[in-house]
Backbone bond lengths (Angstrom), bond angles and torsions (degrees), N, CA, C in turn:
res aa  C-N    CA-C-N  psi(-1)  N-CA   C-N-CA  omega(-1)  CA-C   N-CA-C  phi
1 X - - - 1.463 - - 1.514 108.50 -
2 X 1.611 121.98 122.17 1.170 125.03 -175.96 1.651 111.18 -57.03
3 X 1.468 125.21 174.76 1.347 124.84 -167.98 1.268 102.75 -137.95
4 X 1.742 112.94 123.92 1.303 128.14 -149.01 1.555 92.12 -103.21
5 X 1.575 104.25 118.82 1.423 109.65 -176.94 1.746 114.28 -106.52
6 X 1.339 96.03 135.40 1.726 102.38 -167.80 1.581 95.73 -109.70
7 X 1.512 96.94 137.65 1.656 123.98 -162.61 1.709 94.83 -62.86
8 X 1.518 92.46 -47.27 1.348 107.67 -161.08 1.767 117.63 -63.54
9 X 1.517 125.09 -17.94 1.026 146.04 168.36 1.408 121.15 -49.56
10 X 1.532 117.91 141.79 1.692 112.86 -175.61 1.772 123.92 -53.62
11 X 1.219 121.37 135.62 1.217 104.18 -179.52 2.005 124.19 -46.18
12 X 1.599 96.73 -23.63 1.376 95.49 -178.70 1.478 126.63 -108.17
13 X 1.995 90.56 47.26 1.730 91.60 -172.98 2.001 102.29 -88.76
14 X 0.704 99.89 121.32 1.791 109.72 172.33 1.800 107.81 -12.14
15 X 1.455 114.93 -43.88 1.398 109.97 -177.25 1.537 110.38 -54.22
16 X 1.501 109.78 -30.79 1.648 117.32 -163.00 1.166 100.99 -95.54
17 X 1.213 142.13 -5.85 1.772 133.80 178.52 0.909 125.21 -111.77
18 X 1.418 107.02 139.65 1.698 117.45 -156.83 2.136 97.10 -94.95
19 X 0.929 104.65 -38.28 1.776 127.72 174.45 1.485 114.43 -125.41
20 X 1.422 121.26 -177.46 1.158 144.40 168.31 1.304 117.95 -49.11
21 X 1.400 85.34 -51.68 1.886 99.05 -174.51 1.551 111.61 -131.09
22 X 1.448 116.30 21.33 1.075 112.74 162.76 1.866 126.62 -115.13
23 X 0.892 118.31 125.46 1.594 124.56 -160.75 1.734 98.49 -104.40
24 X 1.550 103.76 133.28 1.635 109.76 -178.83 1.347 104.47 -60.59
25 X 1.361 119.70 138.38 1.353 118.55 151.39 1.044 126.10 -133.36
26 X 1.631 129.56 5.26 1.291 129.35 -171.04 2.007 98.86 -127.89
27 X 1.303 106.29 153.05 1.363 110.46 -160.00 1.617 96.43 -53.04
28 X 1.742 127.10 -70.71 0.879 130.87 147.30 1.470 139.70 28.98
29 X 1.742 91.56 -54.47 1.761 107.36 -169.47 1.801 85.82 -105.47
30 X 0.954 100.74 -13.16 2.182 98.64 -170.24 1.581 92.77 -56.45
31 X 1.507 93.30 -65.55 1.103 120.35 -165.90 1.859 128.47 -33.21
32 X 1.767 81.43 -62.97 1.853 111.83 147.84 1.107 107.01 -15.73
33 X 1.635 109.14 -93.83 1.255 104.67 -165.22 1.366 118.92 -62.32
34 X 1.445 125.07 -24.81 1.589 117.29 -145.37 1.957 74.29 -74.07
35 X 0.769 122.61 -38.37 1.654 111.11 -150.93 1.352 92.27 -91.48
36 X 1.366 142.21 -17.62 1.483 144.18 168.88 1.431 101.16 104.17
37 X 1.510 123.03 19.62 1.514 119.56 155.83 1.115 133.13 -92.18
38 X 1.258 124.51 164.09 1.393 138.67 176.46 1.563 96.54 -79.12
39 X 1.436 111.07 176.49 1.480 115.79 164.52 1.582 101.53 -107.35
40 X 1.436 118.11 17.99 1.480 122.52 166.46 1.763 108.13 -96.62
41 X 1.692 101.13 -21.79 1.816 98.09 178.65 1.679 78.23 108.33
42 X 1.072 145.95 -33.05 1.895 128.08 178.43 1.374 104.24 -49.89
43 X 0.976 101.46 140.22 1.983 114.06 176.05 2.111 86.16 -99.01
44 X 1.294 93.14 142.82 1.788 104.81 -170.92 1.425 89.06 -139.90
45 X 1.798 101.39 94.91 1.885 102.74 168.34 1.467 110.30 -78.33
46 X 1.011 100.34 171.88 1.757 96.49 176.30 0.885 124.13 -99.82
47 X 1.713 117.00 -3.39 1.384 124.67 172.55 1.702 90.44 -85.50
48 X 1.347 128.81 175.21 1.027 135.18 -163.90 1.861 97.48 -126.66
49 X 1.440 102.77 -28.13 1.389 93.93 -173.53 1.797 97.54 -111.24
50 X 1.099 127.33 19.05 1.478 129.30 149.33 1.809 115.88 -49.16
51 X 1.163 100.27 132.11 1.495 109.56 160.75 1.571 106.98 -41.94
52 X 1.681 112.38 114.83 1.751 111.78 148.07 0.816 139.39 -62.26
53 X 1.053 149.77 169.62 1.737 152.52 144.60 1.477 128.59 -102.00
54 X 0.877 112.24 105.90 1.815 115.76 -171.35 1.019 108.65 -41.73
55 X 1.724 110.24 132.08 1.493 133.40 -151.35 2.101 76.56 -89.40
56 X 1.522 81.08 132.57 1.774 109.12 173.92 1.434 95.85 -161.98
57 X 2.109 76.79 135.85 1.604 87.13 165.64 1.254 153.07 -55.89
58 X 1.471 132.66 159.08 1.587 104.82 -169.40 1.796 115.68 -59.82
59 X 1.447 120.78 -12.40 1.211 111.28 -147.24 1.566 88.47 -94.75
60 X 1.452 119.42 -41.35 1.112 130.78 -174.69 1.717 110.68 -62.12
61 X 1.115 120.90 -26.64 1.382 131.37 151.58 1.769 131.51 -59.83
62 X 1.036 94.54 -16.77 1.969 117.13 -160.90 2.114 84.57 -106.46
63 X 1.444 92.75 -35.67 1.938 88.14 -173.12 1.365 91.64 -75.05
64 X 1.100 122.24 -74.75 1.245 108.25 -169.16 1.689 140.45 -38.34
65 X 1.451 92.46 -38.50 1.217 101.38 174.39 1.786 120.81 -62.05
66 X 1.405 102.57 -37.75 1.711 120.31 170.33 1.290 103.39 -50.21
67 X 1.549 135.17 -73.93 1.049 146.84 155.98 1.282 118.46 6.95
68 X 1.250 92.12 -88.84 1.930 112.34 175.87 1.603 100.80 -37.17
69 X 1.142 102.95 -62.88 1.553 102.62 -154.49 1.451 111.81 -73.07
70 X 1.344 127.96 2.77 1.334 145.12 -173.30 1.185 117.04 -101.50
71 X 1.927 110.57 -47.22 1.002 127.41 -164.75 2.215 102.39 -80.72
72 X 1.546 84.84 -15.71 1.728 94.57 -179.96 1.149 100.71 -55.68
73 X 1.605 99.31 -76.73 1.799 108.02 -174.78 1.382 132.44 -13.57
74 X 1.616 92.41 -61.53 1.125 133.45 -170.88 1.717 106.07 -59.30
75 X 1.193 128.30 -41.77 1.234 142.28 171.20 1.691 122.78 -81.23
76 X 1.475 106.67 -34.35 1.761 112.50 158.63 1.331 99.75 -61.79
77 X 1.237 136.18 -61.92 1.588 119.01 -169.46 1.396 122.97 -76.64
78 X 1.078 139.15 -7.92 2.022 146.03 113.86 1.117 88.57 -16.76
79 X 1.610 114.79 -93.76 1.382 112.85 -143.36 1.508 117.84 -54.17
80 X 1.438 120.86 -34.27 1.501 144.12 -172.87 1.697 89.00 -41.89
81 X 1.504 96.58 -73.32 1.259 119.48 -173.83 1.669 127.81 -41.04
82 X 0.997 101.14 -69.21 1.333 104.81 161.31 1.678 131.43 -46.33
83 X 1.593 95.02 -43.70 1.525 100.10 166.41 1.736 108.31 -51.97
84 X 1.259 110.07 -75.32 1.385 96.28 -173.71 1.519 135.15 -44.04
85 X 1.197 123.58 -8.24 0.943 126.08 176.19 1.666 113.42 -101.86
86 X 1.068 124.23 -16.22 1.607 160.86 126.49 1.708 96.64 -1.93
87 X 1.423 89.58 -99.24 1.537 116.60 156.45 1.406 138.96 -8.59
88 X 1.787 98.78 -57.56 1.303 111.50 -148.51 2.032 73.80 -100.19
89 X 1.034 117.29 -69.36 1.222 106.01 -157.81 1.632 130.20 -83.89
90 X 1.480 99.96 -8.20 1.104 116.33 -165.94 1.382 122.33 71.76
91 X 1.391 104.35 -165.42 1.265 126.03 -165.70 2.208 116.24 -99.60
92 X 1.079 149.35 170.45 1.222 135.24 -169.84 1.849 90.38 -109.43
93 X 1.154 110.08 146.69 1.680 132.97 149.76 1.296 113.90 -30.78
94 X 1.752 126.06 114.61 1.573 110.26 166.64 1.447 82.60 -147.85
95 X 1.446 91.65 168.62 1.744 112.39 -177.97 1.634 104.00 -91.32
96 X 1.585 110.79 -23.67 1.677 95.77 -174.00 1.561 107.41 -43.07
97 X 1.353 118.09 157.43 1.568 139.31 145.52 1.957 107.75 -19.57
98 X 1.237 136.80 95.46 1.427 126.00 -179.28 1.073 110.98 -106.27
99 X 1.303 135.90 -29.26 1.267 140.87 -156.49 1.719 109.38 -61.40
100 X 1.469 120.03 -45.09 1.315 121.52 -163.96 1.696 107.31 -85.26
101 X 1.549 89.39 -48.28 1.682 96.50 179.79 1.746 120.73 -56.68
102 X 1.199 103.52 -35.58 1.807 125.53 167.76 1.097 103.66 -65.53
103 X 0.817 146.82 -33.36 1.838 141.17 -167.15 1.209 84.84 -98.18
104 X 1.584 142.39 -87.87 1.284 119.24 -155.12 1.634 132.29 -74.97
105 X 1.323 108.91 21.19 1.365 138.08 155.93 1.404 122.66 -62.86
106 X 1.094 94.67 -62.14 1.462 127.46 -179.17 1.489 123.75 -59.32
107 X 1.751 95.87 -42.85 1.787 99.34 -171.07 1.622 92.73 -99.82
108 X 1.847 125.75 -3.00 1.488 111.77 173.13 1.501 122.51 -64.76
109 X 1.604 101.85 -23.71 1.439 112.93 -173.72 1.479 98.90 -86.99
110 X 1.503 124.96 -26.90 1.663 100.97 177.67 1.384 114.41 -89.96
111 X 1.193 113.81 -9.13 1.234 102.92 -176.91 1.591 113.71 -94.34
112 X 1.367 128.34 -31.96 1.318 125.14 158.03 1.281 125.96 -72.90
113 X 1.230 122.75 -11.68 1.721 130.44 165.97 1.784 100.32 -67.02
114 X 1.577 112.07 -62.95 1.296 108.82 172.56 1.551 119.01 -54.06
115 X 0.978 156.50 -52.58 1.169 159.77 -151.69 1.782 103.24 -84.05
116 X 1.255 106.44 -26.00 2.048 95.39 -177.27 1.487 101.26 -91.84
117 X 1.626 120.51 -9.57 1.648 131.69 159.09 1.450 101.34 -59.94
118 X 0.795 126.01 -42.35 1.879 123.64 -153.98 1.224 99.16 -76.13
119 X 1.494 100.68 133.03 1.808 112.78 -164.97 1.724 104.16 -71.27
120 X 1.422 118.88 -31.76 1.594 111.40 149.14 1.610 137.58 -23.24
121 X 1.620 88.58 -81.50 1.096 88.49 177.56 1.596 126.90 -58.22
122 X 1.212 130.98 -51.05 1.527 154.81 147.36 1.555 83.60 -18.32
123 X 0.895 144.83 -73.24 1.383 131.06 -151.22 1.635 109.34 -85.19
124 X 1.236 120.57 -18.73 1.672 120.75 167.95 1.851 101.06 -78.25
125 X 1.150 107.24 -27.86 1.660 85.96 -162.29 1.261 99.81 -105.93
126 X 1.797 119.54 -5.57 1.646 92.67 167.58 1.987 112.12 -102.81
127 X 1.682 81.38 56.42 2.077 89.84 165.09 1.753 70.88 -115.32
128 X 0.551 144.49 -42.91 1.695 123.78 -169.34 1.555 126.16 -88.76
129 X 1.728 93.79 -31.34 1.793 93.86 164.86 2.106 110.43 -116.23
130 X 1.454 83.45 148.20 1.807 77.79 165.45 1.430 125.02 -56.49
131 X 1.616 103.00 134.91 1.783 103.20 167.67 1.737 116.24 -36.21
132 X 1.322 102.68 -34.97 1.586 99.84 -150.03 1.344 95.10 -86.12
133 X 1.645 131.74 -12.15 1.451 124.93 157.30 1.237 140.13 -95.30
134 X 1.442 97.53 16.40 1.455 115.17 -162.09 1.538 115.36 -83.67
135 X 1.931 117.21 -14.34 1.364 117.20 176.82 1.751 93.91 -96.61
136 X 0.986 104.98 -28.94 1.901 100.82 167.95 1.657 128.38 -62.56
137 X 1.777 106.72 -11.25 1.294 105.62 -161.06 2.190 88.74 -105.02
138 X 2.051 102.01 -21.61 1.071 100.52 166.94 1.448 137.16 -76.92
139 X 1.673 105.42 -5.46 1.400 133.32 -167.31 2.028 92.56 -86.25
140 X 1.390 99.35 -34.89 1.575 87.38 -162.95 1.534 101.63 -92.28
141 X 1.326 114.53 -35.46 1.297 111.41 176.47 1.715 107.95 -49.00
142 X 1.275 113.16 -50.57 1.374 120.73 -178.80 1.693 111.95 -40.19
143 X 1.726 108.97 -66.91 1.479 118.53 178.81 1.768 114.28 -54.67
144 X 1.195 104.86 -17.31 1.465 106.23 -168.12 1.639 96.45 -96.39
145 X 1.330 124.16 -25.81 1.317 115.43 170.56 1.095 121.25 -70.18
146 X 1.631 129.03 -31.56 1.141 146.32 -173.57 1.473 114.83 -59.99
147 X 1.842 99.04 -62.42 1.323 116.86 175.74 1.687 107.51 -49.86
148 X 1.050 107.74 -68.17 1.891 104.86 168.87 1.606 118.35 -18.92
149 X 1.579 110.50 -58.15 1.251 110.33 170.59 1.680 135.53 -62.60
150 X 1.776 106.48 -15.15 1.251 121.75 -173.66 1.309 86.44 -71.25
151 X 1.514 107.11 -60.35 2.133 114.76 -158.04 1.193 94.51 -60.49
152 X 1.422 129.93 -49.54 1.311 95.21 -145.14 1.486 113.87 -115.45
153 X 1.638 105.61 7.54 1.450 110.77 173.04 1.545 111.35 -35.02
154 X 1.213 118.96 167.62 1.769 118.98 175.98 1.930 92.57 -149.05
155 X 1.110 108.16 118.07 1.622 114.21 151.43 1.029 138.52 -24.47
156 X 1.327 133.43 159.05 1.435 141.39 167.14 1.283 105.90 -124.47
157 X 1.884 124.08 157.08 1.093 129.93 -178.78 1.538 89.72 -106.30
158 X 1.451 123.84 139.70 1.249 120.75 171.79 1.648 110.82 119.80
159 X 1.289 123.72 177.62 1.363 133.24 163.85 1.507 147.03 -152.14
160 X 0.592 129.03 169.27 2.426 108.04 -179.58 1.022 102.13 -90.08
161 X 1.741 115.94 -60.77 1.372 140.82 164.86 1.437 122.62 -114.00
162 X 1.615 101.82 149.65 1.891 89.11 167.85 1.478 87.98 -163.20
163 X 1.503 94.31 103.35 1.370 114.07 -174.33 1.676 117.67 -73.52
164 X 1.491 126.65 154.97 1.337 113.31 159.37 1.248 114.24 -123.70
165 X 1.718 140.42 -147.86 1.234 119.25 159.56 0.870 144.45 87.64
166 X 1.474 136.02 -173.25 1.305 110.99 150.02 1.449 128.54 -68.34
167 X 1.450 118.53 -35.29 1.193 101.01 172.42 1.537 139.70 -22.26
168 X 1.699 91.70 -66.44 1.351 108.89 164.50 1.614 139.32 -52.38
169 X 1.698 108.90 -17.20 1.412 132.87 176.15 1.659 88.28 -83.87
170 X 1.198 137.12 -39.73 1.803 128.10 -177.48 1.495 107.88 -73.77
171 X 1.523 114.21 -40.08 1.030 112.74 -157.07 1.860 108.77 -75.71
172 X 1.700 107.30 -30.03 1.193 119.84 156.73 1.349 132.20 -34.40
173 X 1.897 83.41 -65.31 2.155 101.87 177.92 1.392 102.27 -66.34
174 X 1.675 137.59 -18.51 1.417 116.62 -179.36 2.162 94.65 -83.79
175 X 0.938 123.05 -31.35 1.482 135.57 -174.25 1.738 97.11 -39.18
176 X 1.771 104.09 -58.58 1.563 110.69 -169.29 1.169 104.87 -62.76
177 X 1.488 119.54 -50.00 1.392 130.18 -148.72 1.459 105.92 -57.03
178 X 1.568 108.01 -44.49 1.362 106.10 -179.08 1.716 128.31 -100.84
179 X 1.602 95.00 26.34 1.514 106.05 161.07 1.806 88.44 -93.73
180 X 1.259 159.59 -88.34 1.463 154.82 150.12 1.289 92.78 17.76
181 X 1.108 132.39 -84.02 2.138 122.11 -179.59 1.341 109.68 -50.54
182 X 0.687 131.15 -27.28 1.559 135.20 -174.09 1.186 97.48 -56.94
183 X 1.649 107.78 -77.36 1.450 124.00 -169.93 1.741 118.88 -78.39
184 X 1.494 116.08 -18.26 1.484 101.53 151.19 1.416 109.16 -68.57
185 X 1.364 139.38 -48.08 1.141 113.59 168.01 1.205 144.50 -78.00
186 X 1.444 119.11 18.39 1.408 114.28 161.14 1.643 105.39 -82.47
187 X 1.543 110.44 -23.93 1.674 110.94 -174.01 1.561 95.16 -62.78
188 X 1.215 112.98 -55.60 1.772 109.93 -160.89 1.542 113.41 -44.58
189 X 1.657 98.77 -32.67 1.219 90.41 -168.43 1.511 108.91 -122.06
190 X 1.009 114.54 28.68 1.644 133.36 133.98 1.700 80.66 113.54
191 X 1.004 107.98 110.99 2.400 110.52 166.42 1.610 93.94 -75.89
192 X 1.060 117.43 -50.46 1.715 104.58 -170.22 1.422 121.41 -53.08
193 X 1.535 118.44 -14.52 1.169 124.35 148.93 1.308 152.76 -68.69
194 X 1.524 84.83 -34.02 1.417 103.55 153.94 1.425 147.73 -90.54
195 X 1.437 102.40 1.23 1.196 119.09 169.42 1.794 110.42 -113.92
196 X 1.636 113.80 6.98 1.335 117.71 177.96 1.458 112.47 63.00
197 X 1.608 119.85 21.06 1.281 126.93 165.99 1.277 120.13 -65.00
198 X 1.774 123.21 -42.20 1.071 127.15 -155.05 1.467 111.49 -90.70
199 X 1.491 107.26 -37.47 1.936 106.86 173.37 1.765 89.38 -69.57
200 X 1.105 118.11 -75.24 1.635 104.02 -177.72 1.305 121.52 -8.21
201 X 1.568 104.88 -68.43 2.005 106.75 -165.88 1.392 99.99 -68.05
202 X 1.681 126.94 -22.38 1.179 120.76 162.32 1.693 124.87 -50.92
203 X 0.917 86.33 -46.80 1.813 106.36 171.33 1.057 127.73 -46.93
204 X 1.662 121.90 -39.51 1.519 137.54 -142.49 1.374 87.03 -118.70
205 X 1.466 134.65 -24.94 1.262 138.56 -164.78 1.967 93.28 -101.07
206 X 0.938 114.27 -38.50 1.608 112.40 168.22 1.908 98.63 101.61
207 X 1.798 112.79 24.36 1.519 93.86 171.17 0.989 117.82 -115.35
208 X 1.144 138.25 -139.78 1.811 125.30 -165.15 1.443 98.88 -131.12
209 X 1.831 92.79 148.79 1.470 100.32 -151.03 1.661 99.65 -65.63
210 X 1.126 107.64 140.38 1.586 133.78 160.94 1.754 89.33 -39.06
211 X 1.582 96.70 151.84 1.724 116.31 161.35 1.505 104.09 -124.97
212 X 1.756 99.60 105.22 1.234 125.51 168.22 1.695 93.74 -25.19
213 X 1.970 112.15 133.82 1.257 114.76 143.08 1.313 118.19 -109.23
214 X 1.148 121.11 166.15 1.242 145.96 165.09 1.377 125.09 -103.34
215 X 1.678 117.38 96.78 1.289 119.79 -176.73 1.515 113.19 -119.11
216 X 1.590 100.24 134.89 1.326 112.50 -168.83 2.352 111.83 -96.03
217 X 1.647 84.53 73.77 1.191 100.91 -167.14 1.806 121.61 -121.00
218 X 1.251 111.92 158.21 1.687 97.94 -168.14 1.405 144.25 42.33
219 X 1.181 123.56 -101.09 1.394 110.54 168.90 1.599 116.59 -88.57
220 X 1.517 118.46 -15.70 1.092 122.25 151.38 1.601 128.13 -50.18
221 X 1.469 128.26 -1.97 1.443 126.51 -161.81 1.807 70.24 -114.20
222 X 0.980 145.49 -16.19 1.639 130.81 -153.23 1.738 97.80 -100.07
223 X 1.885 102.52 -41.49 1.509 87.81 -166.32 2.151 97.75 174.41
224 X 1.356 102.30 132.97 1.370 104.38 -159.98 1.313 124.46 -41.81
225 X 1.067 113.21 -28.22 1.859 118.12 -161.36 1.524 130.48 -131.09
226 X 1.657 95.42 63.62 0.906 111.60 -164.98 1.833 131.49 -58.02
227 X 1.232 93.27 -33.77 1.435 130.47 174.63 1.584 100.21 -56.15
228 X 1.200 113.36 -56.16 1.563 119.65 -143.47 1.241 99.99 -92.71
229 X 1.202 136.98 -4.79 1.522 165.84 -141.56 1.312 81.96 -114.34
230 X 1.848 104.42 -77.91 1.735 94.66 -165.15 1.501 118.22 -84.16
231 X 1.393 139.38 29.70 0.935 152.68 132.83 1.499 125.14 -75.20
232 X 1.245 121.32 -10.41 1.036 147.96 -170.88 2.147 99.84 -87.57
233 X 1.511 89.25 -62.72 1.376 91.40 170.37 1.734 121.81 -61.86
234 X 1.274 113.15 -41.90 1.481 117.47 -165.08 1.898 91.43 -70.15
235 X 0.953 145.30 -29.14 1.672 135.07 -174.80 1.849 93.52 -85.45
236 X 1.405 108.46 -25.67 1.734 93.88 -172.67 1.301 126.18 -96.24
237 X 1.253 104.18 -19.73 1.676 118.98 -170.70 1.607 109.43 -118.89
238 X 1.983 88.96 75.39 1.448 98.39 143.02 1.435 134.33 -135.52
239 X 0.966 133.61 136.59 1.725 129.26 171.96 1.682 113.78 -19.59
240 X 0.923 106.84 -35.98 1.461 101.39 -172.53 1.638 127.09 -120.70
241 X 1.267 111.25 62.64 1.740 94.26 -161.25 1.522 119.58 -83.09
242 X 1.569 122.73 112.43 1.352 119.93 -172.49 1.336 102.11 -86.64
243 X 1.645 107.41 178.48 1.845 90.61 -162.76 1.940 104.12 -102.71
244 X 1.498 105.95 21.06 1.644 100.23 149.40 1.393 124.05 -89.95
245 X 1.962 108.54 -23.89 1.351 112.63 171.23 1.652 107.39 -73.24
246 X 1.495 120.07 -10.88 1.823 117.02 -166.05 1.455 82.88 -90.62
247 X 0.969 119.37 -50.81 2.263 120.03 -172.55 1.598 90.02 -55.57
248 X 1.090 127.42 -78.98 1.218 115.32 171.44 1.825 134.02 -1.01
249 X 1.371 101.58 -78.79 1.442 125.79 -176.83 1.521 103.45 -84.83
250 X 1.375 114.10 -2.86 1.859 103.05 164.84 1.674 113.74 -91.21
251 X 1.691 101.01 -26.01 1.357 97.96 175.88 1.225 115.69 -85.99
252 X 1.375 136.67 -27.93 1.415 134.27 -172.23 1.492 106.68 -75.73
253 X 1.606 112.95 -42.72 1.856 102.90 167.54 1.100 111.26 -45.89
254 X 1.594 131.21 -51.16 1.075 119.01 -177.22 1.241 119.70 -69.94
255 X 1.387 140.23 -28.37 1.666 131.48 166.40 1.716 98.99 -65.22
256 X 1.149 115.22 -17.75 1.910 86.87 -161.01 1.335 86.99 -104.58
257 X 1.624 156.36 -11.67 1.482 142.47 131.45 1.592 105.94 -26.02
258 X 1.577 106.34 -67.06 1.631 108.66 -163.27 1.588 107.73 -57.53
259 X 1.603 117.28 -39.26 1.281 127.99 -164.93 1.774 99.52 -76.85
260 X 1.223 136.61 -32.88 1.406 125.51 150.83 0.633 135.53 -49.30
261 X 1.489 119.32 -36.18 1.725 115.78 -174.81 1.716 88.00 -83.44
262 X 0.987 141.13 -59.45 1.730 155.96 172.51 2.127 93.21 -10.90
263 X 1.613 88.42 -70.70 1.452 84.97 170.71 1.263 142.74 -36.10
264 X 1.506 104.10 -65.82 1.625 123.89 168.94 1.550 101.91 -20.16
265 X 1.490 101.41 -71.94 1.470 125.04 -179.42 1.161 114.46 -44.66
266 X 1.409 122.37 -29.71 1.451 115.82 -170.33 1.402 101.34 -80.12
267 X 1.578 114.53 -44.25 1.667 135.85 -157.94 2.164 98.04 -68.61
268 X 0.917 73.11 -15.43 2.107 78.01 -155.53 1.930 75.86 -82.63
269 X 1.514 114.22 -55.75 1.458 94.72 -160.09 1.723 114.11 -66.69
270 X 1.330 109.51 -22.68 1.139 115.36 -177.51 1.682 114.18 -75.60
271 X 1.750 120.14 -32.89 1.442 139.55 -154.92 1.803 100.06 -126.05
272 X 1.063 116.23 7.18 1.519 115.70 164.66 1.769 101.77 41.69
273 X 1.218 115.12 -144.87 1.541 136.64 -174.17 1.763 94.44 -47.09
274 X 1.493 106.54 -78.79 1.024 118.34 163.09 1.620 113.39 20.61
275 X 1.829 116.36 -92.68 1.568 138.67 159.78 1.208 102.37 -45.15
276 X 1.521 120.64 -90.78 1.281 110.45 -179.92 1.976 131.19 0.84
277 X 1.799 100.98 -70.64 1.521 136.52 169.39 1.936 87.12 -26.39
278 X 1.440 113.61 -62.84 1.103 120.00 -155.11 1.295 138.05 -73.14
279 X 1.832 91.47 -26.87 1.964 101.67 -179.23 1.809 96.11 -94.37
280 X 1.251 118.21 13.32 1.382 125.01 168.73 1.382 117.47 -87.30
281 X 1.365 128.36 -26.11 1.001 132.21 170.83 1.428 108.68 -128.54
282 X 1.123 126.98 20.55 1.431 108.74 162.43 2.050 81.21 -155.99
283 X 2.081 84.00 142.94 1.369 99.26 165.91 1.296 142.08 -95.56
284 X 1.199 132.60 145.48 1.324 135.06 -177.44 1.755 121.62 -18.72
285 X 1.576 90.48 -69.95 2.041 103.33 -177.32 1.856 79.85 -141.48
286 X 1.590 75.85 147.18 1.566 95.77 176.40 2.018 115.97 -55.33
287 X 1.448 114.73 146.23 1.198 99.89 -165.75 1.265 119.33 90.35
288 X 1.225 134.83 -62.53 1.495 131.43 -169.44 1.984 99.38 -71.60
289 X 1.533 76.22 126.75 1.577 68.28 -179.05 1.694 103.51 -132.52
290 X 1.363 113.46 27.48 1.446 112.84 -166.19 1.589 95.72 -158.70
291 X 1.684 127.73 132.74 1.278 113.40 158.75 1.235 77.64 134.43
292 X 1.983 108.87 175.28 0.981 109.24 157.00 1.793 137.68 -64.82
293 X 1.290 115.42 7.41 1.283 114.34 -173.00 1.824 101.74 -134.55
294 X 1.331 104.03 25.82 1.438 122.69 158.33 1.946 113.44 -110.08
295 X 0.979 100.30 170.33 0.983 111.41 -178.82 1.817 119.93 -39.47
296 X 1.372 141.95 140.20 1.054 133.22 -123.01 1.772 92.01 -110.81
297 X 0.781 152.25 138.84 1.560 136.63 163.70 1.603 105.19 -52.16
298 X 1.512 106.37 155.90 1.475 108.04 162.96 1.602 119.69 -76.61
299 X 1.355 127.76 140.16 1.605 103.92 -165.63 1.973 92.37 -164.86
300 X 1.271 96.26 129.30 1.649 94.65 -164.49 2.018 94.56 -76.40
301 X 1.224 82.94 142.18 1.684 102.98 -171.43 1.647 110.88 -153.60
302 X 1.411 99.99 131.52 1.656 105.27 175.67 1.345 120.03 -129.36
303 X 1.732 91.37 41.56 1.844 106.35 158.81 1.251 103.83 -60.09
304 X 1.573 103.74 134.46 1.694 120.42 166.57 1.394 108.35 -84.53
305 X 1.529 123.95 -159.28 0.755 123.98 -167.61 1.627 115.96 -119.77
306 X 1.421 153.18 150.65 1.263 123.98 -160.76 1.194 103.53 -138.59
307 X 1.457 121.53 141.04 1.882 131.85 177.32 1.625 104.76 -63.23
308 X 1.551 120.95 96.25 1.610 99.41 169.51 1.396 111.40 -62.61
């Protein structure tokens, strides 16, 4: 977290000194210190027995960072890609053992997807990484979980259903429809955030990070989770469900129930009254009208509001 320097402060407060006896005076050296760099690229903690960081130049710092944040993109739309076809066609028939290796496949991606959400964790690891790469570092963890599941998924012989027909021509057109929800709702609720595009291009452009809003608009005025809804469809609606794709889609309903309510929780600590105000009058998924992912009870509370 950057360090907010006040004009008004003694010349010899620790934020402003580059040495013992040397006092910032050029924007350059402000800068230095406020962020804990050198104007050589050395990070200078003030503890002495703190972990360093290998002194690199600023530019060589500025590449990398481009990199990363390019090479993200660049790897969400792979992964996008591949998923859907993931999805759409599944996986091939094998006799190996699937049952154990499929399940803990499956619950690695919910459980490390959930955990780099948690305002905890997020807050221990960005003393070691920048805020402004921190939805890019969740973008790759994400693609890299995914990919894991491509390699090393294993088949099942058999099926629940295996539709032909028309059936199977609806069950298709509901398949597309809710890749289109997916991605209107990643817009509503900003994709550049979720893919760590938007603090990034903030980054690369050199202005100060945007403060995520929260707008209670479109399918958001109907019911909280819009996203998770149409992810909901893309694991359920296919023509053919074999029973590594049914193990599959029994565990992810259950992370993306748990991962809503997880949310709520996340949104309320971050959005105080604010959130709260909101899962009170509007529900989770259409239908649910009771539970935690129904409508919220009224309940006097003097949560503030919090800087993610």
């Amino acid at each position: 977290m950057s360090t907010i320097v006040n004009d008004n402060q003694n010349n010899e407060s620790p934020a402003l000194v580059i040495s013992e006896r040397s006092v910032v005076t050029t924007r350059s050296q402000r800068r230095a210190a406020t962020e804990g760099w050198s104007e050589a690229g050395c990070f200078k903690p003030s503890d002495s027995s703190h972990w360093r960081r290998p002194c690199r130049p600023v530019w060589f710092r500025r590449a990398c960072g481009v990199a990363f944040g390019v090479g993200t993109q660049l790897g969400f739309l792979v992964t996008v890609w591949f998923l859907f076809f993931y999805l759409k066609d599944g996986s091939d028939a094998g006799s190996k053992p699937w049952i154990l290796v499929d399940t803990l496949l499956a619950l690695q991606f919910s459980l490390i997807h959930s955990s780099l959400l948690h305002p905890t964790v997020k807050r221990r690891l960005t003393k070691y990484i920048p805020s402004e790469f921190y939805g890019c570092l969740f973008c790759v963890a994400t693609c890299l979980n995914l990919a894991v599941i491509f390699v090393g998924w294993r088949g099942s012989e058999g099926t629940l259903w295996d539709l032909t027909g028309v059936p199977a021509t609806v069950m298709q057109g509901c398949f597309y429809v809710t890749w289109i929800a997916l991605f209107y709702s990643l817009y509503l609720s900003g994709l550049g955030y979720q893919t760590g595009l938007t603090p990034w291009w903030h980054w690369l452009r050199r202005q100060p990070q945007p403060r995520r809003q929260f707008e209670q608009r479109s399918l958001y005025r109907w019911f909280r989770h819009p996203i998770y809804l149409s992810f909901l469809g893309l694991i359920w609606f296919t023509p053919r469900m074999s029973w590594d794709h049914a193990l599959l889609t029994g565990i992810w309903t259950v992370y993306i129930f748990v991962g809503s309510y997880l949310k709520d929780e996340r949104l309320a600590y971050y959005m105080g009254n604010e959130y709260r105000s909101y899962q009170e009058r509007i529900v989770g998924y259409p239908l649910v009208f009771f539970g935690p992912l129904g409508r919220r009870r009224p309940v006097a509370s003097s949560t503030t509001n919090r800087v993610s």
